[in-house]
Legacy VTK file of the C-alpha trace (Angstrom):
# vtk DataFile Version 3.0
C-alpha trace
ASCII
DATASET POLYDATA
POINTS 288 float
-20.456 -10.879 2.237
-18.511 -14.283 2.535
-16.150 -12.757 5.233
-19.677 -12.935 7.533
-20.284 -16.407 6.336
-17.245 -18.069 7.070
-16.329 -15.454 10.699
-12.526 -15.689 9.348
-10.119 -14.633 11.745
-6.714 -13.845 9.617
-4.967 -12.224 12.758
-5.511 -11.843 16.342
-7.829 -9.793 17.836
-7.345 -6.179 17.088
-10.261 -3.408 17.751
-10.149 -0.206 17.553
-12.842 1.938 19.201
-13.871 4.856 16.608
-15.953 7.228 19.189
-17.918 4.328 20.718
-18.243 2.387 16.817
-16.049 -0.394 17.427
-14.288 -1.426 14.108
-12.265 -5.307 14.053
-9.347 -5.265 12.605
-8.557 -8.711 12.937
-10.681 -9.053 9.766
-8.915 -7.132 6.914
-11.306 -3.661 6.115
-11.128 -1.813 2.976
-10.604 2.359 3.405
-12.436 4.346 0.546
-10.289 7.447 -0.274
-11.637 10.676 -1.068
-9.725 13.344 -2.056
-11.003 16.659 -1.751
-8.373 17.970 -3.798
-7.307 19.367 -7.236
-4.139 18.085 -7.283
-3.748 14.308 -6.305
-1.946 12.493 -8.070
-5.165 10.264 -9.433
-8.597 11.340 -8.581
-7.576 15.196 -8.021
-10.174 17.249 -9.205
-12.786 14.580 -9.999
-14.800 15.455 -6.431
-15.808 19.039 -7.064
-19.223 19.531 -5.427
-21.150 17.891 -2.403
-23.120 15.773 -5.108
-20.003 13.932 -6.104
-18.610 13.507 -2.860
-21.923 12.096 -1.099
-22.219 9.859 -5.102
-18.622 8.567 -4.501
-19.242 7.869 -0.418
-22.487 6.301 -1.093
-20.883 3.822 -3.577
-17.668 3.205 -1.442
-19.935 1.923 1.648
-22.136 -0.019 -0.742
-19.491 -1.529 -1.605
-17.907 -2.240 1.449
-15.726 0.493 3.159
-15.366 0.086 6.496
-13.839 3.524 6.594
-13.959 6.901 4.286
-10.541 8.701 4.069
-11.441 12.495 3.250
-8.091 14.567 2.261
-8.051 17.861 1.990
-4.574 18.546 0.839
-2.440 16.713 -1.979
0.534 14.409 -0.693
1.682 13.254 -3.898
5.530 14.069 -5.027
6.078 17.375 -5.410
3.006 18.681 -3.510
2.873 21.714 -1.587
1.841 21.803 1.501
-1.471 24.170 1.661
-2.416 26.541 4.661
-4.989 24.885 7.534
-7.836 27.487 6.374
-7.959 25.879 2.641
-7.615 22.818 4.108
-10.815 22.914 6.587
-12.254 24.817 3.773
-12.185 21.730 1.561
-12.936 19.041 4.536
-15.572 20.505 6.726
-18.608 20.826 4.686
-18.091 17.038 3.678
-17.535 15.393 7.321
-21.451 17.006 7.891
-22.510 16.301 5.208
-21.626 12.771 4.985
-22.312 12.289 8.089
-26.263 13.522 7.541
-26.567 10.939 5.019
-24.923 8.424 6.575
-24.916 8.216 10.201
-23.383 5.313 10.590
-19.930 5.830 8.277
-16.645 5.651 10.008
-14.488 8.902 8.808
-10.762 8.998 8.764
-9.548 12.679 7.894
-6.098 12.759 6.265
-4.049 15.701 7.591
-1.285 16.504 8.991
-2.314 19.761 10.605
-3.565 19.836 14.080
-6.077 22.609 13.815
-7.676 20.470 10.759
-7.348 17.286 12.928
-9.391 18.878 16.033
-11.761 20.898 13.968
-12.382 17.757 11.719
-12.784 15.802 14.961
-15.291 18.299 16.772
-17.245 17.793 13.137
-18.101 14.428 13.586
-15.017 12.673 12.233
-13.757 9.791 14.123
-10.042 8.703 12.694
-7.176 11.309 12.350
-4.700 9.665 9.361
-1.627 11.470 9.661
1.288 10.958 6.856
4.159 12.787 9.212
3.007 10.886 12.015
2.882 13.652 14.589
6.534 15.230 13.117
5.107 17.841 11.184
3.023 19.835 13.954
3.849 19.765 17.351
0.270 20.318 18.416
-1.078 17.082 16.678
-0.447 14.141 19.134
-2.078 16.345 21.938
-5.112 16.542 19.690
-5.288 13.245 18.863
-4.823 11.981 22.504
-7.325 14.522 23.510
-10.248 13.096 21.005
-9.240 9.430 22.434
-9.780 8.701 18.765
-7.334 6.548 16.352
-4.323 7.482 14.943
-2.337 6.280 11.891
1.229 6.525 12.012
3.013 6.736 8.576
6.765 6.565 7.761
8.226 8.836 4.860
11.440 9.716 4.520
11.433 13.790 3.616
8.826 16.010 2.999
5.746 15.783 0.145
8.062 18.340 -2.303
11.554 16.444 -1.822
10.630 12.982 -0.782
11.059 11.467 -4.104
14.829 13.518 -4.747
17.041 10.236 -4.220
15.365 8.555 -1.285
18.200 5.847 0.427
18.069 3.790 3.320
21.185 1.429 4.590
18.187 -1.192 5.326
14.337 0.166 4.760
12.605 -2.615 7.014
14.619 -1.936 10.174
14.778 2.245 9.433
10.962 1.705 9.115
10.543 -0.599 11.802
12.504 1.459 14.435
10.818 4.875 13.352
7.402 2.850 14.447
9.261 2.240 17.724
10.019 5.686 18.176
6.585 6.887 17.397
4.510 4.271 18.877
6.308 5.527 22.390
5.606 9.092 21.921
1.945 7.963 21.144
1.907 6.543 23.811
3.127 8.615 26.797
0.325 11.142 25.302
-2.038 8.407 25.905
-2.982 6.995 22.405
-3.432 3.837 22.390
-5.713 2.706 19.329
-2.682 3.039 16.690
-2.489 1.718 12.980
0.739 1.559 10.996
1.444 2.594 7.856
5.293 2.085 6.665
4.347 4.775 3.805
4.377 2.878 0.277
5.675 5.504 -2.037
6.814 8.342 0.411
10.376 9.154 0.387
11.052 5.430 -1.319
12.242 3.765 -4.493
10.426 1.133 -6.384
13.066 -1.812 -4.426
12.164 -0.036 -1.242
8.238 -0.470 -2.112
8.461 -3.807 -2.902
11.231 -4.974 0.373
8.288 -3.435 2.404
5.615 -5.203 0.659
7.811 -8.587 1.260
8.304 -8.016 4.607
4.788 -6.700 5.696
4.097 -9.564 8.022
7.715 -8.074 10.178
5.723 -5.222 10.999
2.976 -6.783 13.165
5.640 -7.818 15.327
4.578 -4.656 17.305
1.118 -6.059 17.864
-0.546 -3.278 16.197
-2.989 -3.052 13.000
-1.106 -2.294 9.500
-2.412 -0.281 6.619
-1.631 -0.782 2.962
-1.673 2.218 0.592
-1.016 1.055 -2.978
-3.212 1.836 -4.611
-2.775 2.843 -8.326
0.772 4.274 -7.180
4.254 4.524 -8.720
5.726 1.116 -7.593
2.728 -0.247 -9.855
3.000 2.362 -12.786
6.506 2.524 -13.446
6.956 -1.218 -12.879
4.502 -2.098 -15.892
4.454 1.237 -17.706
1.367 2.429 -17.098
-0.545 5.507 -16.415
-2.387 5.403 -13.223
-5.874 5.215 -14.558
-4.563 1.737 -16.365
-3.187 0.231 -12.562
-6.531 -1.296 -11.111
-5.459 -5.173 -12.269
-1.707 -4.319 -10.847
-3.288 -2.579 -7.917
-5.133 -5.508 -7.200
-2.428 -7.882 -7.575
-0.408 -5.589 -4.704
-3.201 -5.669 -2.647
-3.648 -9.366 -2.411
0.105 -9.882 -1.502
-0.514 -7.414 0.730
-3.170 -9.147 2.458
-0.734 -12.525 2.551
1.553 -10.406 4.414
-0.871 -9.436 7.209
-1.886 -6.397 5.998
-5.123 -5.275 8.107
-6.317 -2.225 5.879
-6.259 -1.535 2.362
-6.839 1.857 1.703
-7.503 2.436 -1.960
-9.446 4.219 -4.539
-11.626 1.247 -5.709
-13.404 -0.471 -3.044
-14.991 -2.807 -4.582
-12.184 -4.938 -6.417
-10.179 -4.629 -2.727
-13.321 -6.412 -0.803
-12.644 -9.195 -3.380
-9.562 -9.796 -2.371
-10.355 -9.907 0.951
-12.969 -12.394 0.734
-11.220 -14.400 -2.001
-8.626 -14.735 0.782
-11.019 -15.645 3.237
-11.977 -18.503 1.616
-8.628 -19.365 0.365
-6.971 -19.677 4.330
-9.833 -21.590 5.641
-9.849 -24.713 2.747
LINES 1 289
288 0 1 2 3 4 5 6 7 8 9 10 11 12 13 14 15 16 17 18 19 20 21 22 23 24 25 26 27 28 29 30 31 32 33 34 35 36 37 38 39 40 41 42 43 44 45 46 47 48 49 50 51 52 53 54 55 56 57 58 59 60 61 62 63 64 65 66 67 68 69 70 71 72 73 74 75 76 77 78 79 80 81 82 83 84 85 86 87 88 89 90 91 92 93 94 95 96 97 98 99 100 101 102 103 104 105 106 107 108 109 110 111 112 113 114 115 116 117 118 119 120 121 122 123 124 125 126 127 128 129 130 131 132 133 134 135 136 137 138 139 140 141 142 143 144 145 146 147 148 149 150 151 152 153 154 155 156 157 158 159 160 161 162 163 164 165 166 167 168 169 170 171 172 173 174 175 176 177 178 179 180 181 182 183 184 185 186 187 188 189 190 191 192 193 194 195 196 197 198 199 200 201 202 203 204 205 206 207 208 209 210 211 212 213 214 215 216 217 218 219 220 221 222 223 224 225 226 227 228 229 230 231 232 233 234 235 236 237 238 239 240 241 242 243 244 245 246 247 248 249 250 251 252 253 254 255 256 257 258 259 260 261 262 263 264 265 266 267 268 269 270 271 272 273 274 275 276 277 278 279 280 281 282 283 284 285 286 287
């Protein structure tokens, strides 16, 4: 890869220890999602067996993931949230299985139920990605601090069935920006201290909110912490250019990249391979 080539350094230092696998941040990494789901709002229902999902996780870290999201339960507008037994029903088999084949991947599980979180943890996952950011279950934080494994913090304003019903904000960057503050402290006194921020593209926001975020990315790492980028194939792409999300790679790509100007330390997205040329476009791009 040309990132290896060149040993580009976009940010400072920023590592993140992923049960003893430690992961640099300070070069931008790609997330592969996976959604074990029949709902999402893209790729629901297109993972159906353990063939697909070891197909699809063999490609991703061919391709470059650093890090495999698995999800378990739809968080697209309008979703429901499902019970922890369907959930773990859905995630388990796939951590081990995964995990046989490829010993070496870095797993993120996307949940925000604690009982998924420290089951999917005892299974060999090593990331807990957490769209409620510890608001949602009491229990979580304690797991989480308990693993000594990282945590993603996301903002979104609502819940997954009412966070798109008129979403307003007197100023989204500081709202975001202090709810990080908030968050990052109760992390902390738990004793989590490998943290990633996600200021929640498309949760509980408008298309101007998406795009004041996207601006102002770089504000964000302010806080001295690593900052994730989930645009991929969204709304603030589709309804911006009128297009179905199966048509919003090129836009996706385009988001990603500005993203990536902005300081933007993960891109988690559903095609891994066009988001690793970004990246190492843009390496080569800051260093001549």
């Amino acid at each position: 890869m040309i990132i290896s080539e060149v040993q580009l350094r976009f940010f400072t230092n920023m590592t993140i220890n992923c049960r003893g696998q430690l992961l640099d941040l300070s070069i931008p990494k790609v997330m592969g999602i996976l959604n074990i789901t029949p709902d999402s709002f893209y790729d629901g229902g297109k993972l159906t067996n353990e063939e697909d999902v070891i197909k699809q996780a063999e490609q991703m870290l061919s391709e470059g993931a650093a890090i495999l999201d698995l999800g378990g339960m739809s968080s697209r507008p309008g979703a429901e949230i499902i019970s922890e037994e369907e959930e773990l029903r859905r995630v388990l088999p796939h951590i081990k299985n995964i995990l046989q084949k490829f010993s070496e991947a870095i797993i993120s599980i996307d949940t925000i139920h604690a009982t998924v979180a420290d089951e999917s943890l005892k299974a060999g996952a090593h990331i807990i990605n957490d769209i409620s950011a510890g608001r949602f279950d009491e229990a979580m934080i304690s797991v989480v601090a308990k693993h000594k494994v990282p945590y993603v913090i996301m903002h979104m304003q609502g819940l997954p069935n009412n966070m798109q019903q008129n979403p307003y904000y007197e100023n989204v960057i500081t709202e975001v920006m202090d709810f990080f503050i908030d968050r990052i402290a109760v992390c902390r006194k738990a004793g989590i201290y490998d943290l990633i921020l996600d200021p929640g593209f498309g949760f509980g926001k408008k298309i101007e909110d998406n795009y004041s975020l996207l601006r102002n990315l770089k504000y964000f790492t302010q806080l001295n912490l690593p900052v994730l980028a989930g645009i991929s194939r969204k709304s603030m792409i589709c309804k911006l250019l009128d297009m179905p999300p199966d048509k919003a790679l090129n836009g996706t790509t385009v988001a990603n990249t500005i993203a990536l100007l902005n300081g933007a330390n993960i891109l988690r997205v559903h095609d891994v391979k066009e988001a690793i040329e970004a990246v190492n476009i843009l390496a080569v791009y800051t260093t001549h």
